[in-house]
C-alpha angles and dihedrals in degrees: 000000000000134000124230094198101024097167087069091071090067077078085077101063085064086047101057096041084052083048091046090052104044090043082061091040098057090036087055079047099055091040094058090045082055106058091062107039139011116249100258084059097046088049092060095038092040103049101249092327102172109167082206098058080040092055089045101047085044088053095046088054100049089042088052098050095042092058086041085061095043093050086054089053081060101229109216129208141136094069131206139177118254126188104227122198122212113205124193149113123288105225130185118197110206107199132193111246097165122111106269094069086078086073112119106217082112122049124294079349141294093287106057090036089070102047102053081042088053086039093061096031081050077061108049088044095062124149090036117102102251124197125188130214127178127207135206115136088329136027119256123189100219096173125019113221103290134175074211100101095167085057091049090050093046090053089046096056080054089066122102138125098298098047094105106035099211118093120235140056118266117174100163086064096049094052088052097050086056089052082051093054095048080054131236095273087043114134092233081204100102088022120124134190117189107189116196113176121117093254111270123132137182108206103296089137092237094178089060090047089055101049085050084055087055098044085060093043100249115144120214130208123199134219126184125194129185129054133265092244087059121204132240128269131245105234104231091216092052123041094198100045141074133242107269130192116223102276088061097256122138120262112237112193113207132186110263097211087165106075088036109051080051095048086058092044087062097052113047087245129112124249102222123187110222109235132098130067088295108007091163090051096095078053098057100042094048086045082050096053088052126102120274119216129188115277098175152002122213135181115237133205097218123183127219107248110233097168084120097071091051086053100057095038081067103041091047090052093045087049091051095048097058081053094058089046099047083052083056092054101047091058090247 
């Protein structure tokens, strides 16, 4: 026998000890009663007082309550094996890893924006398989679609400026090694791409990229993140000092909305600008209203409820205590 809700038996500890008290308490009863007058006597003056039918309705009671409390527990037997199926989305987040996320024109800076804004969004997606790809110059899978979400998030801590080694932003790449992970046979039609870079782009083709995305049904939503007054670039060699072009000027990295407002018409999806309380919100609730299609089917090992029997076990011997009282009471 198993226990659905096992934690409810620890009732019956209370419950005993209550028992425990008001059996002492009825034996002290009947004790005192005793010192002054033999039973027989104590039946006519009391009424029908007998200590026995008093042990025995207060027996009845404490048993009653006790399976009652068992058959709240729901005890389980009688096991067979059930197919379950587990329906969702499959989504693919395609992060920025290039350098100019390091611009701080979000707090501490772009990079780590995103990623405490995917960490939350990961959470309100549950129950969706989830992948993760990161982009620089190339395109890198850092976490296969998974049901697994502590195994996404941990991948996504892992995420900074030199997790993909080769310079440049390619989203077009990104957006096709996503495409890549939901496979080439893949129904596009519960398929999701949420792309999250500031909008630069060196010559990846990401439009193309996109309408390939539509041809096979994924939709892609776009987050950009980043402001059009940009903001200027730590120079990895000098801590103190800025990124600079060749000419000595000062690099300013700005939000490109553009592409990415295009690479979302394409594909049925919404370009959304991450600022605000709760700037991925309109994202979540358009990904929520989507169809759900079966991921997997597992084989469960599911237990017959019988909590019913215990029920009416207790019930049965609480009903049959309030006869035996009202017996009691009648002088029978």
């Amino acid at each position: 026998m198993t226990f659905a809700r096992p934690e409810l038996l620890l009732c019956l500890l209370p419950l005993i000890l209550l028992g425990l008290l008001l059996l002492a308490r009825e034996r002290g009863r009947a004790r005192l009663l005793g010192r002054f007058m033999q039973e027989p006597m104590l039946v006519r003056l009391a009424q029908g007082y007998s200590a026995s039918r008093a042990y025995l309705v207060l027996t009845l009671e404490l048993l009653g309550l006790a399976v009652l409390v068992v058959a709240l527990a729901g005890p389980q037997w009688g096991a067979e094996m059930v197919k379950v199926e587990s329906k969702g989305l499959d989504v693919i987040f395609a992060v920025d890893c290039s350098h100019s996320m390091l611009a701080r024109d979000f707090a501490p800076n772009r990079m780590e924006a995103a990623k405490r804004e995917l960490g939350l969004l990961m959470e309100r997606l549950r129950g969706n398989r989830m992948g993760l790809v990161g982009f620089a110059g190339q395109a890198h899978v850092f976490c296969p679609l998974t049901l697994d979400l502590g195994a996404t998030r941990l991948f996504l801590e892992q995420l900074d400026d030199n997790a993909v080694p080769i310079p440049g932003t390619a989203i077009g790449d990104g957006i096709r090694a996503c495409l890549d992970l939901f496979g080439k046979d893949a129904d596009g039609a519960s398929r999701v791409i949420i792309l999250l870079t500031d909008g630069e782009d060196h010559h990846s083709e990401p439009l193309k990229a996109a309408e390939e995305a539509a041809q096979r049904g994924v939709t892609i939503f776009t987050i950009g993140l980043g402001t059009a007054e940009g903001a200027r670039l730590p120079d990895p060699q000098a801590a103190q000092d800025f990124l600079r072009d060749d000419e000595g000027q000062v690099v300013v990295s700005r939000l490109g909305e553009k592409t990415l407002q295009e690479i979302a018409r394409l594909t049925g999806g919404t370009y959304q600008r991450a600022e605000g309380p709760d700037p991925l919100a309109p994202v979540v609730d358009a990904i929520q209203r989507m169809e759900r299609r079966k991921l997997e089917e597992r084989l469960h090992l599911q237990y017959e409820e019988r909590f019913q029997i215990f029920l009416g076990v207790g019930l049965g011997l609480l009903a049959l205590a309030r006869i035996v009282a009202a017996r009691r009471r009648a002088g029978r």
